[in-house]
C-alpha positions in Angstrom: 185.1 93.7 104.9 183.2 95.8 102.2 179.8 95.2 101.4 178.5 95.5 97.8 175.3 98.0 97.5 175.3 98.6 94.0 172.0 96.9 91.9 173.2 93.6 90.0 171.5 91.9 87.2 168.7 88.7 89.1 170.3 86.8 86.5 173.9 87.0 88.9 172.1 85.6 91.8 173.9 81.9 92.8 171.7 79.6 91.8 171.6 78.0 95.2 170.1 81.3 97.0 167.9 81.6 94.6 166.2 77.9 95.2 166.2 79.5 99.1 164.2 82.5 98.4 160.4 81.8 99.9 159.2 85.1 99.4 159.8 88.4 97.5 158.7 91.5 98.8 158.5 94.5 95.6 157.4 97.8 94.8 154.8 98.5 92.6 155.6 102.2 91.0 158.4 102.1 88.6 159.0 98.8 89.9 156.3 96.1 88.6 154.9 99.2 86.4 156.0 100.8 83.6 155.0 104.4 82.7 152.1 104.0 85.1 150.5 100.6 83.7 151.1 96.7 84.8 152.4 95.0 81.6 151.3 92.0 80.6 154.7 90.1 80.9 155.2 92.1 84.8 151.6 90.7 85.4 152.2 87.0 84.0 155.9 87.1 86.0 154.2 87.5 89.5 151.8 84.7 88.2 154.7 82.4 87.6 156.4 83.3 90.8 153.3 82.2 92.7 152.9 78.9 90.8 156.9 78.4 91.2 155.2 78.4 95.4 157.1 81.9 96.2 155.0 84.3 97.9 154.7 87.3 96.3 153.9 90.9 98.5 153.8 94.3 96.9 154.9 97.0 99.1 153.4 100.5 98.6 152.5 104.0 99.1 149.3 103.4 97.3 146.0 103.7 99.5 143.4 100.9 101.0 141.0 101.1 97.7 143.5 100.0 95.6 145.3 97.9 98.1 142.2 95.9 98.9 141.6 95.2 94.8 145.3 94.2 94.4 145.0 91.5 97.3 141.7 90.3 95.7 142.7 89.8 92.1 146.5 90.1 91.5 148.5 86.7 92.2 149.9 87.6 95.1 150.3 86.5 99.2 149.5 89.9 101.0 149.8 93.2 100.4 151.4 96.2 102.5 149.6 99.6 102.0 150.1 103.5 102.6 153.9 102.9 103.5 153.3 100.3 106.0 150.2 101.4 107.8 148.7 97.7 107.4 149.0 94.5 105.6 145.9 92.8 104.0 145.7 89.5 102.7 142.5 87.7 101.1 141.8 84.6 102.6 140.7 83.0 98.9 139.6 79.6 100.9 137.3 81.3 103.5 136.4 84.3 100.8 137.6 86.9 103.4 139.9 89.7 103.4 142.7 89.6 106.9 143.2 93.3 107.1 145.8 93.9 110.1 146.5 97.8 111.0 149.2 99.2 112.5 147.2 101.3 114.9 144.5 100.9 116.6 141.0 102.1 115.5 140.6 105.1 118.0 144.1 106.1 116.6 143.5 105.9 113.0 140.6 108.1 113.7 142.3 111.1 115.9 145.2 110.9 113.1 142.9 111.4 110.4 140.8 114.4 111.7 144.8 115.9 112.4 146.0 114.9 108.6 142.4 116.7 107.6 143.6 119.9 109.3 147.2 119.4 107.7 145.4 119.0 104.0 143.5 122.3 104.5 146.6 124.2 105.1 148.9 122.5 102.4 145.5 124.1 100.5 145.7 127.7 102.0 149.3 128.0 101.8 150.4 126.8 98.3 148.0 127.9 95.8 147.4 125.1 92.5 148.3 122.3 95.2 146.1 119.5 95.0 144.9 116.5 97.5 145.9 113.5 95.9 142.8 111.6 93.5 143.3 108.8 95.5 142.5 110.4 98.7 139.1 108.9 99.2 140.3 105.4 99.3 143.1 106.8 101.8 143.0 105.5 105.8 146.5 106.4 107.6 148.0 109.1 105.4 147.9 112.2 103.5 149.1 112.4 99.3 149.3 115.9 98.0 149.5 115.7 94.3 152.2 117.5 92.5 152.9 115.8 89.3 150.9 112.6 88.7 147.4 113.9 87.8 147.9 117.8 88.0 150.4 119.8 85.8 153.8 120.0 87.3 154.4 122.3 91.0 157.4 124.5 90.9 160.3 123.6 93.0 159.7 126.3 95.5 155.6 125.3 95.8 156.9 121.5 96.5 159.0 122.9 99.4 156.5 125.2 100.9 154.3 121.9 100.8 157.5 120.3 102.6 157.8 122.9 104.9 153.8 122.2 106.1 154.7 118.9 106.8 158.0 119.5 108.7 156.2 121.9 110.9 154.1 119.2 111.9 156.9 116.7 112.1 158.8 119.4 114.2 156.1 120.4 116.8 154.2 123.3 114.9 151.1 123.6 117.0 149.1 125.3 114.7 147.2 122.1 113.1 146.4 121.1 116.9 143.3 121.9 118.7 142.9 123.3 122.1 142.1 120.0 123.6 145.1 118.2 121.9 147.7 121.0 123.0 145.9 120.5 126.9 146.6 116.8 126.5 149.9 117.1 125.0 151.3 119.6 128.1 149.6 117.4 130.6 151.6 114.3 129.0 154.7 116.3 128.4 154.8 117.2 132.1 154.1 113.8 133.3 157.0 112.8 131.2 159.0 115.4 132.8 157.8 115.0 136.4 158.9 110.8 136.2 162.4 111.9 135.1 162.6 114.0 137.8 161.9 111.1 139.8 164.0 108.5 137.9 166.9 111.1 138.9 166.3 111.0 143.0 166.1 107.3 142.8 169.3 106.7 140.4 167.4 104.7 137.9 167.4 104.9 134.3 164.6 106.4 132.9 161.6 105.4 131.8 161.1 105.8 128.3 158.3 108.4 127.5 154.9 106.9 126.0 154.4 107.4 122.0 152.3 110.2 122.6 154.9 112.6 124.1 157.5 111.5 121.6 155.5 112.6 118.5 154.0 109.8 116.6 154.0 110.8 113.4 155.7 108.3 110.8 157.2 111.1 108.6 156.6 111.8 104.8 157.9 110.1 101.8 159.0 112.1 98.8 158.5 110.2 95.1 158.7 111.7 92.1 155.1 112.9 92.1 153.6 113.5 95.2 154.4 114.0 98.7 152.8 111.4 101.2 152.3 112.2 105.0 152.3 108.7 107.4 150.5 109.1 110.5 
């Protein structure tokens, strides 16, 4: 049986699954926006949706600052922020934002001092590369800016940003400290030294903590900037 992927017209949705639908979860760039602003009809359709008693969730790359505005004042249930690093959702009864991470505080903290190190390399090694405006208002990833508020990168000073990233992605020790290289060969050989184990005993093995298996989310590539996820 072949399944259709192609984009079709909302108004070819059956009538019947449309009645079903409780939520809708959307993008906001190029999505709900157009040329980089929220129309007044895209604005007034999210209000309508939410009368109409669907729930209404952007989804985005965009950072905390903005994410925490958006749950406050746009018409909507929730919002998901810096490609899924948390969810907030204002609580407009008790007048009190939920704000649910992904990690935990003590890990949002390491990751940032490590996506701190990352931001001053992208800096040294691509020269007219530029942290993201939004930075500030950033908590579980990195934006370098390459096209939205900085004149156009050249292809190959987008890839040498790329290439930054995939050496942390793909073990490049430089943006780790002493300490966290120590702590990474101490898990790594803990890792080892139960498989070895697993193996005399004939058991499957254990799976190896987060930690030793990298942790980082990966990077997301739009049309103007490059986003590291912790």
């Amino acid at each position: 049986m072949s399944i259709e992927t192609s984009m079709r017209p909302l108004d070819a949705l059956d009538v019947r699954i449309a009645r079903r639908v409780e939520v809708l979860l959307t993008d906001i760039d190029d999505t709900v926006s157009t040329d980089g602003r929220i129309e007044a009809d895209a604005y007034a359709a999210i209000e309508r949706l939410t009368r109409a008693g669907i729930r209404v969730v952007p989804v985005t790359g965009r950072p905390a600052g903005w994410c925490d505005m958006i749950a406050r004042f746009w018409p909507v249930e929730a919002v998901v922020g810096e490609n899924g690093a948390f969810y907030f959702r204002y609580l407009r009864r008790d007048r009190r934002m939920l704000r649910a991470y992904a990690q935990t505080e003590a890990e949002r903290a390491h990751n940032r001092a490590r996506l701190d190190r990352i931001a001053a390399e992208v800096l040294a090694s691509v020269p007219g590369s530029r942290i993201a405006a939004d930075q500030p208002y950033r908590i579980a990833d990195l934006a370098v800016d390459f096209a939205e508020d900085v004149p156009p990168l050249s292809r190959e000073d987008i890839d040498r940003i790329k290439s930054v990233f995939d050496g942390v992605l793909h073990g490049d020790r430089s943006i780790e400290t002493p300490e966290e290289i120590r702590a990474r060969e101490t898990r790594a050989a803990a890792v080892h030294s139960r498989a070895r184990r697993d193996r005399r005993n004939r058991t499957r093995p254990s799976p190896a903590p987060a930690a030793a298996r990298g942790g980082w989310g990966g990077y997301f590539f739009s049309a103007q900037r490059l986003t590291m996820s912790s």
